[in-house]
N, C-alpha and C positions, 0 to 999 in steps of 0.2 A: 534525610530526604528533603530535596527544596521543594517549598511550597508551590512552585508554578509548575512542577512536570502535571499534574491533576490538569489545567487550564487548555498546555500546551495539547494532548491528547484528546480531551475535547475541542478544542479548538481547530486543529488538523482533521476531526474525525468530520466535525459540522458543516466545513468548509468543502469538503473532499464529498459529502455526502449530499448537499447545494449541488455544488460542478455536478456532479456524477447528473441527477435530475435534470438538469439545464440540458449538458449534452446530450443525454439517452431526448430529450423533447427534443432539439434540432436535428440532430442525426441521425436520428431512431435505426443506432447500430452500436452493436454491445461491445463493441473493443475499444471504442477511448475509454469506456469507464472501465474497462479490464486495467489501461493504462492509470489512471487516477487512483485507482485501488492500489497499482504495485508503489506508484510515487511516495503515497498518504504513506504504505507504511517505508518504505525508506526513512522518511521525514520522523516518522513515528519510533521508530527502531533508534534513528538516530538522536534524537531529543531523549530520549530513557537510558542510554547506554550507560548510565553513574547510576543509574537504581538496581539494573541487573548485576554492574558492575561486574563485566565478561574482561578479560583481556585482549589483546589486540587478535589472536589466532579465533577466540569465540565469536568476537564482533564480527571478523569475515565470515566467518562461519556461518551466521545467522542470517550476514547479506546474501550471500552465493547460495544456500538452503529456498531462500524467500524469492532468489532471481530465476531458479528453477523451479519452484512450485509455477508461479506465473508465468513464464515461460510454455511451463507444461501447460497449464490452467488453458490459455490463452493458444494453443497450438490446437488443445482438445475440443475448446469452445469453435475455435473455428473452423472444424473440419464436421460437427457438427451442426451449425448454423448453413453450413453450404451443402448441406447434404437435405 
């Protein structure tokens, strides 16, 4: 395992969790950081994929798993924010 996946993860995590703050203060509306959350882990997903070390069918898998959860997330949150 390389020593900088530790770094990268916090680093995406701290960065993603700043933004998220700044935007919810300007915007004060829950879906760019709905957005920011699914990017962090793409980014995140994607930086680790030699630790899990999935093969090309499980990497999609974990993408298209993660694009649907927030999808749903994000479909659910907003039909209850407007209700």
């Amino acid at each position: 395992m390389a020593y900088w996946y530790p770094y990268v993860g916090y680093g995406v995590f701290w960065i993603a969790f700043i933004v998220s703050i700044i935007l919810f203060a300007v915007k004060r509306k829950f879906y760019p950081i709905m957005y920011l959350i699914s990017i962090s882990l793409y980014i995140f997903t994607v930086a680790f994929l030699e630790v899990f070390k999935f093969g090309k069918n499980g990497t999609l898998l974990i993408l298209a798993f993660s694009s649907i959860v927030m999808i749903g997330l994000g479909l659910y949150l907003t039909k209850k924010f407007k209700s």
